[in-house]
NUDRENGU-368160 format. One record per residue (C-alpha): residue number from 1; residue in one letter; x, y, z. Coordinates in pm, 1 decimal. Each point is the difference from the previous one (the first is absolute). Example, Ala and Ser with C-alpha at 12.3 -4.5 7.8 and 13.67 -1.06 7.14 Angstrom:
! NUDRENGU-368160
SITE   i aa       xx       yy       zz
SITE   1  A   1230.0   -450.0    780.0
SITE   2  S    137.0    344.0    -66.0
***
This chain:
! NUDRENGU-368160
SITE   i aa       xx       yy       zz
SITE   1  X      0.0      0.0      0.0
SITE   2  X    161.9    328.5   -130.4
SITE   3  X     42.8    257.3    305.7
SITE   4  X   -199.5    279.7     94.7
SITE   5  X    189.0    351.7   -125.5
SITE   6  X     97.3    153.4    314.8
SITE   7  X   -147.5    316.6     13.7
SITE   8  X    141.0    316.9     -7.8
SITE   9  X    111.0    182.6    262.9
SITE  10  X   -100.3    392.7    -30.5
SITE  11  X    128.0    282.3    253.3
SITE  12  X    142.1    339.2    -20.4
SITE  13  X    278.9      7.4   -260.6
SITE  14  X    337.5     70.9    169.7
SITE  15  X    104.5    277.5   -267.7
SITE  16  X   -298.9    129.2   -163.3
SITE  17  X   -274.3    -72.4    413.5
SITE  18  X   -278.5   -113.5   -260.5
SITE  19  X   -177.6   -244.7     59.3
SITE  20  X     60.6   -286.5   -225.5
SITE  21  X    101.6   -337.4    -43.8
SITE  22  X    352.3   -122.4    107.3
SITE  23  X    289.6   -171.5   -173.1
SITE  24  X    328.6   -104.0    116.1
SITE  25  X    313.0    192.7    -72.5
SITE  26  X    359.6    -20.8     82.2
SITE  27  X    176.2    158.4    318.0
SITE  28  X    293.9    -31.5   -252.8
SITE  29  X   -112.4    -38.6   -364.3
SITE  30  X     75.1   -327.5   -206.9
SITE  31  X    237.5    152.4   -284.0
SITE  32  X    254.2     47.6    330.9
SITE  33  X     71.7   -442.5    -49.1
SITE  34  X     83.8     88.9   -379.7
SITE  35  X    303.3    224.4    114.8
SITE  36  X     27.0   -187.3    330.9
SITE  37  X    -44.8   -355.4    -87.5
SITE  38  X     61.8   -112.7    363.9
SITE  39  X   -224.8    277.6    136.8
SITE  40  X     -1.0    -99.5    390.5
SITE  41  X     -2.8    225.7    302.8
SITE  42  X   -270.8     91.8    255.9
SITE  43  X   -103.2    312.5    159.6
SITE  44  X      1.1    172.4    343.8
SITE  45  X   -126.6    306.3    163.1
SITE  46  X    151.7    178.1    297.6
SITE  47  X   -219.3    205.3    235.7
SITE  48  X    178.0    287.4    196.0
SITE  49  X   -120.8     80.6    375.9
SITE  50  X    -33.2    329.1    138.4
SITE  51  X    267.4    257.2     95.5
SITE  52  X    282.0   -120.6   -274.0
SITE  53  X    161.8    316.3    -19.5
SITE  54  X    340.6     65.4    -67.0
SITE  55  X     53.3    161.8    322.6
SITE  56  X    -46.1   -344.8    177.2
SITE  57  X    102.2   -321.7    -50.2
SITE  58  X   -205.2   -244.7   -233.5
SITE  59  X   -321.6   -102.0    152.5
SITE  60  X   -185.6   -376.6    -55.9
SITE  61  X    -81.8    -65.0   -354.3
SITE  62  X   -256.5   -280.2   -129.2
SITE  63  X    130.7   -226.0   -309.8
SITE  64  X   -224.8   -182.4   -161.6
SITE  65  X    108.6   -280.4   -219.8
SITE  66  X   -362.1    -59.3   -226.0
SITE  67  X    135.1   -354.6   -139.8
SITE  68  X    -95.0    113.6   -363.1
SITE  69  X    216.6   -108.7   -304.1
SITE  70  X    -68.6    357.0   -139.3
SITE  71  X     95.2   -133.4   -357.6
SITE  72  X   -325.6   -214.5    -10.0
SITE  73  X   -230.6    201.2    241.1
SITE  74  X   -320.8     90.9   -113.9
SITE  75  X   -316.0    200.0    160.2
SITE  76  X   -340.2     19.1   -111.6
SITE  77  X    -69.1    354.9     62.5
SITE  78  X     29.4    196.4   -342.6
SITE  79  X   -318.1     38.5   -269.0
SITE  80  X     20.8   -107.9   -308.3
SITE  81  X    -37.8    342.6   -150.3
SITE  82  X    353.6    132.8    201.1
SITE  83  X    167.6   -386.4    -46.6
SITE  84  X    -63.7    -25.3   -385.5
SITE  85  X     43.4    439.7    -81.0
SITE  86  X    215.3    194.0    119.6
SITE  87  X    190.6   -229.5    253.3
SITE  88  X     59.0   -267.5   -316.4
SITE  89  X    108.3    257.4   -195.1
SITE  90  X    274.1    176.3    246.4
SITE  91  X    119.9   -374.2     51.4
SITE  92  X     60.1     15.9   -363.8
SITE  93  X    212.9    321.7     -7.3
SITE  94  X    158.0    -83.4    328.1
SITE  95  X    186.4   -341.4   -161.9
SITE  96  X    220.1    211.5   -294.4
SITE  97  X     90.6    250.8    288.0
SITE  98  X     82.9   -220.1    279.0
SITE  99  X    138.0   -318.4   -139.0
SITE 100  X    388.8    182.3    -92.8
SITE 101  X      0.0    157.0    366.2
SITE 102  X   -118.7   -328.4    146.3
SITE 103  X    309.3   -181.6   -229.3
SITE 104  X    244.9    284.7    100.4
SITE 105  X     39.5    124.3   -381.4
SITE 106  X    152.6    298.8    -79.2
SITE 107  X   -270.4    232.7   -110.4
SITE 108  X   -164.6    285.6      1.2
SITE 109  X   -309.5    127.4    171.1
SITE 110  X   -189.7    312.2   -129.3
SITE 111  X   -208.3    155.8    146.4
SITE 112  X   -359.6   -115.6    -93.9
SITE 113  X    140.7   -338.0     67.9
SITE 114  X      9.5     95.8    413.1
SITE 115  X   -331.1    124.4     13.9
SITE 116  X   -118.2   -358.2   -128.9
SITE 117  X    215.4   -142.0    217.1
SITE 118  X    -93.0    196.8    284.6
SITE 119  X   -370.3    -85.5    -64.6
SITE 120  X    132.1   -390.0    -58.9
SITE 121  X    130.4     72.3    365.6
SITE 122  X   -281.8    122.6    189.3
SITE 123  X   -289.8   -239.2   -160.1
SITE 124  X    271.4   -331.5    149.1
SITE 125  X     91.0    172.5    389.5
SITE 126  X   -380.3     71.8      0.4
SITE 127  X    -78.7   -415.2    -88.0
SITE 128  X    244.3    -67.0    232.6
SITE 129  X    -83.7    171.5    276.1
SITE 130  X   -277.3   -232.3    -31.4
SITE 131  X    190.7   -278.4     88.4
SITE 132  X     26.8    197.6    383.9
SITE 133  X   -243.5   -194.4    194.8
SITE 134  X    -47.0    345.7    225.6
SITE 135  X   -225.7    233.9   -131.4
SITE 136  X    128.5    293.8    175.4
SITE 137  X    323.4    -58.3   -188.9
SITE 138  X   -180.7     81.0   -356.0
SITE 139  X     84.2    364.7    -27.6
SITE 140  X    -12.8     22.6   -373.9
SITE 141  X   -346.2    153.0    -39.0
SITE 142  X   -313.4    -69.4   -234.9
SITE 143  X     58.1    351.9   -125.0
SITE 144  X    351.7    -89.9   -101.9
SITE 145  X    -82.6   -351.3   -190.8
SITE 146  X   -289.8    233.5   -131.0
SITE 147  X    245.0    263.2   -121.8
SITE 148  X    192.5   -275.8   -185.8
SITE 149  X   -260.3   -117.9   -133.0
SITE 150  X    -99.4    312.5   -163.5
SITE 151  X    320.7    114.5    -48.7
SITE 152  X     54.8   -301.8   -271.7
SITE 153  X   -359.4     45.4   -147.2
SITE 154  X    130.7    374.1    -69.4
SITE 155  X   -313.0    152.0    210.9
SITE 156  X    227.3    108.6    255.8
SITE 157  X    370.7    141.5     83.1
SITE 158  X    225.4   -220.8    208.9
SITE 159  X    -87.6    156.5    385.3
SITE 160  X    253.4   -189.7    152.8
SITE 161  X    195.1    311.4    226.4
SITE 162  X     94.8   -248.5    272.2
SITE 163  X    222.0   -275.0   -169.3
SITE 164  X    328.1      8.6    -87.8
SITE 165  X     95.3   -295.0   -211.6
SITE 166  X    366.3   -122.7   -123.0
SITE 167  X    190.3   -212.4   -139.0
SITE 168  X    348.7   -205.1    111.6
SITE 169  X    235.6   -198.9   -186.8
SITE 170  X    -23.6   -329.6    261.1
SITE 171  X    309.1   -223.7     81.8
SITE 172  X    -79.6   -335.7     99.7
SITE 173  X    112.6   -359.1    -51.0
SITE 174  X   -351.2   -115.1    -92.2
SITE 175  X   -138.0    195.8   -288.1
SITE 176  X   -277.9   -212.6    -89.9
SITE 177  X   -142.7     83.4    298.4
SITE 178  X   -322.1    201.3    101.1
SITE 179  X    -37.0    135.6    377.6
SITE 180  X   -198.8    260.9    114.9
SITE 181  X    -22.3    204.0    301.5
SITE 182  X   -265.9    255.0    133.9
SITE 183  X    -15.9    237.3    337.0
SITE 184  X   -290.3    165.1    117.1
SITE 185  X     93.8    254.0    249.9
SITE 186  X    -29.5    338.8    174.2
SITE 187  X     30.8    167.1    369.1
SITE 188  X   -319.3   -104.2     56.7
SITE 189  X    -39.1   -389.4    -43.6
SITE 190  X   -367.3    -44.6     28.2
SITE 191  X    -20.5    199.7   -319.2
SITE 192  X    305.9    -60.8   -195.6
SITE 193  X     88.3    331.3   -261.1
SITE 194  X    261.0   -110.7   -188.6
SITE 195  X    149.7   -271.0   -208.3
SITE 196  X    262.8   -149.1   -136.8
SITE 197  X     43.6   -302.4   -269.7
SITE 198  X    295.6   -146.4   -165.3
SITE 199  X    -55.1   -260.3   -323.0
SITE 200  X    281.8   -176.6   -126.0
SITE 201  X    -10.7   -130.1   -303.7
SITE 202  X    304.5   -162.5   -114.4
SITE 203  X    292.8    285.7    -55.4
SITE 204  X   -278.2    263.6     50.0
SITE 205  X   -114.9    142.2    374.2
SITE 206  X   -301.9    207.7    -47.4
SITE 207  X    -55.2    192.0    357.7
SITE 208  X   -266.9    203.9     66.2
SITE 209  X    -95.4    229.2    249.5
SITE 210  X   -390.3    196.4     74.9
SITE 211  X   -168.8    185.2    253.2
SITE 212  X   -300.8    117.9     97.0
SITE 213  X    210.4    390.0     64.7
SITE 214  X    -41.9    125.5   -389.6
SITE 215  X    252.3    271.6    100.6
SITE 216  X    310.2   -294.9    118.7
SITE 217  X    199.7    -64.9   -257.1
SITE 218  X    339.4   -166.9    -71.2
SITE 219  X    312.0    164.7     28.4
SITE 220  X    125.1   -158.8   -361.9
SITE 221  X    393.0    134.8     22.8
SITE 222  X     11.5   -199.6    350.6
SITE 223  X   -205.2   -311.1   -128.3
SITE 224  X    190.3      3.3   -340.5
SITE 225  X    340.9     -2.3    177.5
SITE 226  X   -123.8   -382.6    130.7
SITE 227  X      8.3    -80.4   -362.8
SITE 228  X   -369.9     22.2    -57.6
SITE 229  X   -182.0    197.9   -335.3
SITE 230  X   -311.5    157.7     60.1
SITE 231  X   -234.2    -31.1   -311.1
SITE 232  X   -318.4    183.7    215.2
SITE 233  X   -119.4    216.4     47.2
SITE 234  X    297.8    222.4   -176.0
SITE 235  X    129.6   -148.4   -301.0
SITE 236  X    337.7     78.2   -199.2
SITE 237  X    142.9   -283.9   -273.2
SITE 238  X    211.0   -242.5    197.0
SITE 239  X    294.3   -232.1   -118.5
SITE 240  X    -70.5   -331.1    107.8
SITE 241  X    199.1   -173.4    196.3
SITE 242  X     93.3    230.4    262.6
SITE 243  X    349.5      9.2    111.8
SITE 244  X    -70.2    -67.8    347.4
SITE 245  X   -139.5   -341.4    100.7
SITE 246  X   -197.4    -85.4    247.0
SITE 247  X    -54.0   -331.4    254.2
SITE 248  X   -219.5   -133.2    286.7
SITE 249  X    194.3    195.8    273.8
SITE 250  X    -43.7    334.6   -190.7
SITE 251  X   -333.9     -3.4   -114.9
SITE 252  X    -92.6   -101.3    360.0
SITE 253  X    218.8    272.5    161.3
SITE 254  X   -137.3    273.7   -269.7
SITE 255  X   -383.9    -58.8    131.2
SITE 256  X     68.5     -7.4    338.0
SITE 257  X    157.7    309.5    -54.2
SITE 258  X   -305.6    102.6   -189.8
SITE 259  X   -283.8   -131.1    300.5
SITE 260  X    166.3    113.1    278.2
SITE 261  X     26.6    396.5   -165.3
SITE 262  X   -332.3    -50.7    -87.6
SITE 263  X   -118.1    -97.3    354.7
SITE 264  X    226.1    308.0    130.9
SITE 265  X   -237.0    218.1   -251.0
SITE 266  X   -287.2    -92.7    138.5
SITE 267  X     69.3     10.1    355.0
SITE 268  X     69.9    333.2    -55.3
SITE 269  X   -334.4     85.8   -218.1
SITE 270  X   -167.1   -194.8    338.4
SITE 271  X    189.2    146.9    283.8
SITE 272  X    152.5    312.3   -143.1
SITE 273  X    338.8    -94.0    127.9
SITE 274  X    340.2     75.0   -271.3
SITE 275  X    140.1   -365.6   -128.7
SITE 276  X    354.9    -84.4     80.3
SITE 277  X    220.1    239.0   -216.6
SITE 278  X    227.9   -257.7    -21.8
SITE 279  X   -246.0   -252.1   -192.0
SITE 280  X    104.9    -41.0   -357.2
SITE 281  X   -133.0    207.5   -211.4
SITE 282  X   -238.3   -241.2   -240.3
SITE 283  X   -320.1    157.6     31.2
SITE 284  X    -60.0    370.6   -105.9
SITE 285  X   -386.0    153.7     65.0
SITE 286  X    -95.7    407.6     19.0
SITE 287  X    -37.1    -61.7    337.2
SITE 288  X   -177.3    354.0    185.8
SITE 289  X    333.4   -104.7    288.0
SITE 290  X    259.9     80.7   -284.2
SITE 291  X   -223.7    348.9   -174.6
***
């Protein structure tokens, strides 16, 4: 006896909130095991607690190993409409873009190649913050998977003032190899305000870095000095690879740097007190303190 269709599953649309029916789609999409044959890895998420500040010593942090092989992970939780338009389609342009820099090819990358990357970037940290079993660790909005989605339908301009994203050359012994790493964090811990991600993807590190403070941005001289190439949200042509290469230790040591300024910043938006002076200087905001 031939069995039953299962039927389908409808709910608000993750991108586009509509409510529609739901398909499956990649954390990490399936062209990745055509460039990465042995695509394996998993994912984790780190949860910061309260009061990590510069000023004191590291406080308790959460890891959270999820157990997912991110190179086969799916989720039903996209619409057909967003999974089969405009998401297939940046998939599409993402693979001539991204394949070289995952390979470590010498190349080129102009600049209406980063602003497809960049939008590549955001629509995977936002599936894979999915992956984070704690809600309150989900601080990429609707109105920022919205944005994207407009954005690549051409009804909207990218309104994406809080990320910074960029791009290392990563050295590693392993380069068929897929890990990924995301922090959800802020001064505050029952409401995180910040995060960071980090995607490696064979010779290529794409890092990222949002908040919900529109006026925080990057300080790209001190970031770029780490060896990292910021393709949003300013763009100038970049020589691929960088000079400078990057590994586990620095990556890890360039976003704590990052969290911990970040956590300084908002203590001080909370409590009005100055940040240590002697903090490195990675974050920059027009901050009423510094008028």
């Amino acid at each position: 006896m031939p069995k039953k269709p299962r039927p389908a599953v409808v709910g608000p649309c993750y991108f586009c909130g509509e409510q529609k029916p739901l398909t499956r789609e990649h954390v990490f999409p399936d062209w990745l095991r055509r460039v990465l044959p042995r695509l394996t890895g998993t994912s984790w998420q780190i949860l910061t607690s309260r009061r990590e500040v510069s000023s004191q010593p590291l406080n308790e942090s959460k890891r959270k190993d999820n157990g997912y092989n991110i190179g086969s992970t799916q989720l039903k939780v996209v619409c057909v409409d967003c999974n089969g338009g405009w998401m297939s389609r940046l998939q599409e342009a993402a693979i001539p873009l991204l394949t070289p820099l995952i390979n470590g090819e010498i190349h080129h990358i102009p600049v209406e190649h980063q602003v497809t990357i960049a939008q590549w970037v955001i629509m995977t940290v936002s599936m894979q913050q999915l992956t984070n079993p704690e809600p309150k660790s989900h601080i990429i909005t609707s109105r920022e998977r919205n944005n994207l989605r407009l954005a690549r339908l051409g009804e909207a301009p990218m309104n994406h003032q809080g990320w910074t994203i960029g791009l290392a050359h990563f050295m590693g012994t392993t380069p068929e190899f897929i890990a990924a790493r995301q922090q959800a964090f802020g001064y505050a811990d029952e409401s995180p305000r910040a995060q960071t991600s980090v995607i490696r993807l064979g010779d290529l590190c794409v890092m990222t870095w949002s908040s919900a403070y529109e006026d925080v941005a990057i300080n790209r001289p001190a970031v770029e000095e780490h060896g990292v190439r910021i393709v949003w949200p300013d763009q100038v042509p970049l020589p691929w690879p960088p000079k400078v290469k990057v590994g586990n230790v620095a990556v890890d040591r360039l976003l704590d740097l990052l969290r911990v300024r970040f956590n300084d910043e908002e203590l001080a938006r909370q409590t009005g007190l100055l940040p240590d002076p002697k903090a490195p200087d990675m974050l920059w905001t027009p901050h009423p303190r510094s008028a």
